[in-house]
FIZADREN-227254 format. One record per residue: y negated, x negated, z negated of N, C-alpha, C in turn; residue in one letter. Coordinates in pm, whole numbers, plus 50000, padded with zeros to 5 digits. Each point is the difference from the previous one (the first is absolute). Layout:
BEGIN
YXZYXZYXZa ...
***
This chain:
BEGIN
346577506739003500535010350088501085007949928x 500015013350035501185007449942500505010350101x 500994999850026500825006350099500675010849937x 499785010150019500795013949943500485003350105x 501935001149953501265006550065500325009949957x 500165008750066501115008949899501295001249975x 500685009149903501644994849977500385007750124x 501624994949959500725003850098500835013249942x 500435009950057500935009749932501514993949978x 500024992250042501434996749996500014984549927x 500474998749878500184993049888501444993049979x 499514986049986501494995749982500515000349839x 500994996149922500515003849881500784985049968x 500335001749887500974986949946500815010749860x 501254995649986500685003349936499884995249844x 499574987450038499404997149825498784992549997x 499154998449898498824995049990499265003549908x 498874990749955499295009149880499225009850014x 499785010149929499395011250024498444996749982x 499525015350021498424999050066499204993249865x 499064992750039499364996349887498585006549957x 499495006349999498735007350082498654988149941x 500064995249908498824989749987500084990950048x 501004996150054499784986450126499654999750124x 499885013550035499305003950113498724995550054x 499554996250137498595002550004498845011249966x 499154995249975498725013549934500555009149926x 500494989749835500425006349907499445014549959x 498235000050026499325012949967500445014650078x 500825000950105500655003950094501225006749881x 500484994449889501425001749934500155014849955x 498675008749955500345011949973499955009650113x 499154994750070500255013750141501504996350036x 500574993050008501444994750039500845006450015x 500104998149773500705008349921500305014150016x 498175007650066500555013050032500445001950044x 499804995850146500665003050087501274997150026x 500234991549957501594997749964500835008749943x 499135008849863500965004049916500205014350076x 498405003650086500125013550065501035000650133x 500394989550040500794994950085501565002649979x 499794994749892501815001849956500105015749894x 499125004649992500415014749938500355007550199x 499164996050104500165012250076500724992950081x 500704987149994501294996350090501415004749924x 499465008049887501495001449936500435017549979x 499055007750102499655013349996501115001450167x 500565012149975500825006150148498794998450139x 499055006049974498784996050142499634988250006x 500554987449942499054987650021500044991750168x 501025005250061500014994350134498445008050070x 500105015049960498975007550072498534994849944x 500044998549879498625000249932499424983650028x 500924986450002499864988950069499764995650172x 500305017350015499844996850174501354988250083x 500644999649945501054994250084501635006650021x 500894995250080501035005650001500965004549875x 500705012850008500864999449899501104991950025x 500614993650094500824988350001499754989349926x 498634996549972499794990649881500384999749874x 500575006649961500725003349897499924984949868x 500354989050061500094987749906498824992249958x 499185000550131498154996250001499625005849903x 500335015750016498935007049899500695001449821x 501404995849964500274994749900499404991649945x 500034986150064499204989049979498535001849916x 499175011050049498735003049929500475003749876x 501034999849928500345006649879500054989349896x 500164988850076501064987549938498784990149997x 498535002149996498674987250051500224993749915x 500555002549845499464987849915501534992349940x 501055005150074501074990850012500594992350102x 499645007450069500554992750170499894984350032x 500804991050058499804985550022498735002350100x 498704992749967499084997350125500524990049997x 498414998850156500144991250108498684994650014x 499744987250035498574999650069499865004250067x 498535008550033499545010250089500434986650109x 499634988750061500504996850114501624999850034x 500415005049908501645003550078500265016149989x 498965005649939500615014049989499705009950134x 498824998349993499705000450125500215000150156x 500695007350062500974998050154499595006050059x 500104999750143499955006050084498944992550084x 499525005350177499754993050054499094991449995x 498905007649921498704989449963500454991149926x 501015001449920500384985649937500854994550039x 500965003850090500784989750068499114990950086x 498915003550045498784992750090499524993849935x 499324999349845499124990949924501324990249954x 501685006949974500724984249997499294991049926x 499655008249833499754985249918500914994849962x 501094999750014501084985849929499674989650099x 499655003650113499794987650068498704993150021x 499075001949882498944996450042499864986849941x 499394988550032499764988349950499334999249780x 500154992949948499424996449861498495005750018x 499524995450073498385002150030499745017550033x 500854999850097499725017350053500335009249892x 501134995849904500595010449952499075003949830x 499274986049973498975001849885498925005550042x 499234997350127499435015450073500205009649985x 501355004050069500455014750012499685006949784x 500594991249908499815007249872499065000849993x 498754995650042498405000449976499525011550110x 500035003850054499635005350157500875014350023x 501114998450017500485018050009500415005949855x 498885011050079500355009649851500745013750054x 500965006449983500935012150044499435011049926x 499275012050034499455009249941501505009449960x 500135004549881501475006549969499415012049973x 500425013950005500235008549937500165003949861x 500894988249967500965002749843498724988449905x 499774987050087499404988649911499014997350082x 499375010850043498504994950030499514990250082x 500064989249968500164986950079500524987349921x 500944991450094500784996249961499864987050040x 500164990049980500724982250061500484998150045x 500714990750068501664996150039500685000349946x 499294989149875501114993949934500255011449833x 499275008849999500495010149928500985005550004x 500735002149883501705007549997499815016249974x 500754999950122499705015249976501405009449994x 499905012749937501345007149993499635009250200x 501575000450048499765009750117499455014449954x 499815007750119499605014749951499745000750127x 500025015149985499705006750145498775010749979x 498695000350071499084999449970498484997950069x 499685012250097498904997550085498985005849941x 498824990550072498585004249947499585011750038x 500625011550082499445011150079501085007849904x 500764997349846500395008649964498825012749898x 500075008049939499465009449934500814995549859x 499514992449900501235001349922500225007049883x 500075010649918500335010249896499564990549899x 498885002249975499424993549846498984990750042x 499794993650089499494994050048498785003750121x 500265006050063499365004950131499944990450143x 500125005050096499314991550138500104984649947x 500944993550050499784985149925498804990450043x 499265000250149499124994250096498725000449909x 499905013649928499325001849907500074999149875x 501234997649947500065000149866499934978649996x 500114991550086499874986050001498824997450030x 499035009050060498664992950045499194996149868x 499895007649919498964991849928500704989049927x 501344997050000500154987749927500394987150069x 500165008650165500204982450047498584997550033x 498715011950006498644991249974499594990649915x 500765005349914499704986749844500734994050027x 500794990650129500364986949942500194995550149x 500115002650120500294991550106498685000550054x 498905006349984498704988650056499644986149991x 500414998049865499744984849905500684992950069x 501725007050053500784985650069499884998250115x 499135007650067499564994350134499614984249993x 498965001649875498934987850030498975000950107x 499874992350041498754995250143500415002950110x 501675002750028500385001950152500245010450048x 501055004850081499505013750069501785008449962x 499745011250010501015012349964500635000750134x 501384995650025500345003150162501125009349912x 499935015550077501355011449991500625001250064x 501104999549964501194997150102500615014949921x 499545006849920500515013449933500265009750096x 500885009850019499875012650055498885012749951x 499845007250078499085006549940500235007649856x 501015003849977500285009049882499864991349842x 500394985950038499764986749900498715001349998x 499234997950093497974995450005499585011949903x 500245012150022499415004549934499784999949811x 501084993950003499794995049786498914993949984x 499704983050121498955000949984498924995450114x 498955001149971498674999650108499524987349933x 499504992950112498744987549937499255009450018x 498784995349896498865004450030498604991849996x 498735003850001498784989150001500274990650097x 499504989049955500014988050058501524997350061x 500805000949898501304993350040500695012950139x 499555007750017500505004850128499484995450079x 498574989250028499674994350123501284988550022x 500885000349893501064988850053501165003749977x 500605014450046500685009349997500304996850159x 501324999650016500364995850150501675008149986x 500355009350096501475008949994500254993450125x 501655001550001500704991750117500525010750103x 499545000950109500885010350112500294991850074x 501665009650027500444996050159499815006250133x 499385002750007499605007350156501275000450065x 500175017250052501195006750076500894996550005x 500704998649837501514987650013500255005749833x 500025015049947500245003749875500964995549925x 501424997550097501414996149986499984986349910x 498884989150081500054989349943498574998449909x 499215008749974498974995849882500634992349898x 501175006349957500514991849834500424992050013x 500454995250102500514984450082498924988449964x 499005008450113498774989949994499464999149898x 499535007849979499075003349834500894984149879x 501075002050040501064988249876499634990750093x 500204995350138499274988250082498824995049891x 499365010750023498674994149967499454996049920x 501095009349813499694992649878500324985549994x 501424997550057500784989350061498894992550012x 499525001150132499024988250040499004996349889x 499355009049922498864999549895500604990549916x 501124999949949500784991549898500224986750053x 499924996950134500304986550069498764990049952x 498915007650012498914991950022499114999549920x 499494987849939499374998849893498495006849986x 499635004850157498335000949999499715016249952x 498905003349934500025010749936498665007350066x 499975005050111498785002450026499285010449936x 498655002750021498905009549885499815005250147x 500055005650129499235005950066501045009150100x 500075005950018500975011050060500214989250183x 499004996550053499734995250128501014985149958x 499504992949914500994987650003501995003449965x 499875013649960501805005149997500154999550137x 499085000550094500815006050140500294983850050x 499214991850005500504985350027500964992749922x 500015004149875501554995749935501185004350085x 499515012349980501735001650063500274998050163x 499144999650062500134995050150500444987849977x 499724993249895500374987750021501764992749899x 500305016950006501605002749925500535006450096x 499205002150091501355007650145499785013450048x 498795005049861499895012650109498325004050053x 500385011850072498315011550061500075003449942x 498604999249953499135008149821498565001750156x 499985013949955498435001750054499585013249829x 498564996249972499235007049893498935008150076x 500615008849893498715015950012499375000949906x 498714997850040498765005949891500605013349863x 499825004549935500155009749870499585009150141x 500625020149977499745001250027498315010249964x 499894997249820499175005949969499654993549842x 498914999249965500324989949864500845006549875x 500754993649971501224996949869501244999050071x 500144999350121501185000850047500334981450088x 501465000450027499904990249988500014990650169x 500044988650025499954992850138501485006949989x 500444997050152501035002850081500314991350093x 501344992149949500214989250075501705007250078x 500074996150124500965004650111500514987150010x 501254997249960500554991150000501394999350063x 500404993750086501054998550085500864980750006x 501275002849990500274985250029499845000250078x 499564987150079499484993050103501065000150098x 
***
């Protein structure tokens, strides 16, 4: 099973630490699209328009420094860098020995800057959405699709793709063939406020439990039997994926 999250905009920091390593990363083959984007990253966070051309506030002022600084900055493991509500809900420091060697096998965080990422990967902060346009680079949704095709089909394995991504993340990448019959996205039905709540519920729960199901229909009895209403919707057309409505109980 592989659970794709997406990051959070809001990044925590440490004052000292070792800097980025880029070959210790997951899906080393991933290392030169990286690089570009990295390096195209920190030429246009260090330009007078980079609040406008990044799409975020000019009050950010220190975030968007940070993109300048990727290959000195103290990282972090993506599971601490990472904040905000979906991850205050998945709360891996508190997950048991068992859950938490799951969680490094099982969620993968689709990034902007690193493509896709681990937990336990160290990563430098940056500020950095997939719906940016980026100067040298282009459309990032598009400039990651063909390379997270070459490498996160394989780590599925045999079990099923549950997205817990927002839409602007999904689009880097699509299952396709076969492996979209086990393509399963997570909604919360009429409760937008708390999708990223639940959505972290739910990686949460995936990491509890050792069983790995292969069939979109046996996800909905797992998690009923973790506390919440999962009802599944057929695809609504082929390559697209089941639709599971998921609510705590």
């Amino acid at each position: 099973m592989l659970v794709l999250l997406p990051p959070s905009e809001s990044k925590a920091t440490r004052a000292r630490g070792a800097a980025l390593r880029p070959g210790t990363l997951s899906w080393p083959s991933l290392a030169p699209q990286r690089a570009r984007v990295a390096e195209a990253l920190a030429a246009v966070s260090a330009r007078p328009d980079a609040a406008q051309v990044l799409g975020v506030s000019p009050n950010l002022t220190e975030e968007v420094a940070r993109n300048t600084r990727l290959l000195t900055a103290p990282t972090l493991p993506a599971r601490d860098l990472y904040t905000g509500v979906l991850y205050d809900a998945l709360d891996l420091a508190w997950l048991d020995a068992a859950a938490s060697r799951r969680a490094s096998r099982r969620l993968v965080v689709v990034s902007a800057l690193y493509g896709a990422v681990r937990m336990t990967d160290r990563l430098a902060p940056y500020r950095l959405s997939m719906a940016v346009n980026l100067p040298g680079v282009g459309p990032l949704s598009t400039a990651w699709r063909p390379h997270l095709e070459e490498v996160l089909p394989s780590a599925v394995g045999r079990g099923l793709v549950v997205d817990c991504r927002s839409s602007t993340y999904a689009a880097a990448w699509v299952p396709q063939g076969a492996l979209a019959h086990r393509w399963v996205t997570v909604q919360v039905p009429g409760a937008t406020h708390m999708a990223k709540h639940t959505r972290g519920l739910v990686a949460r729960a995936l990491c509890r439990v050792a069983d790995d199901p292969r069939r979109p229909e046996a996800l909905v009895d797992l998690l009923a039997s973790q506390g919440f209403d999962a009802e599944l919707h057929p695809p609504a057309r082929a390559g697209r994926p089941w639709v599971l409505d998921v609510q705590p109980a």
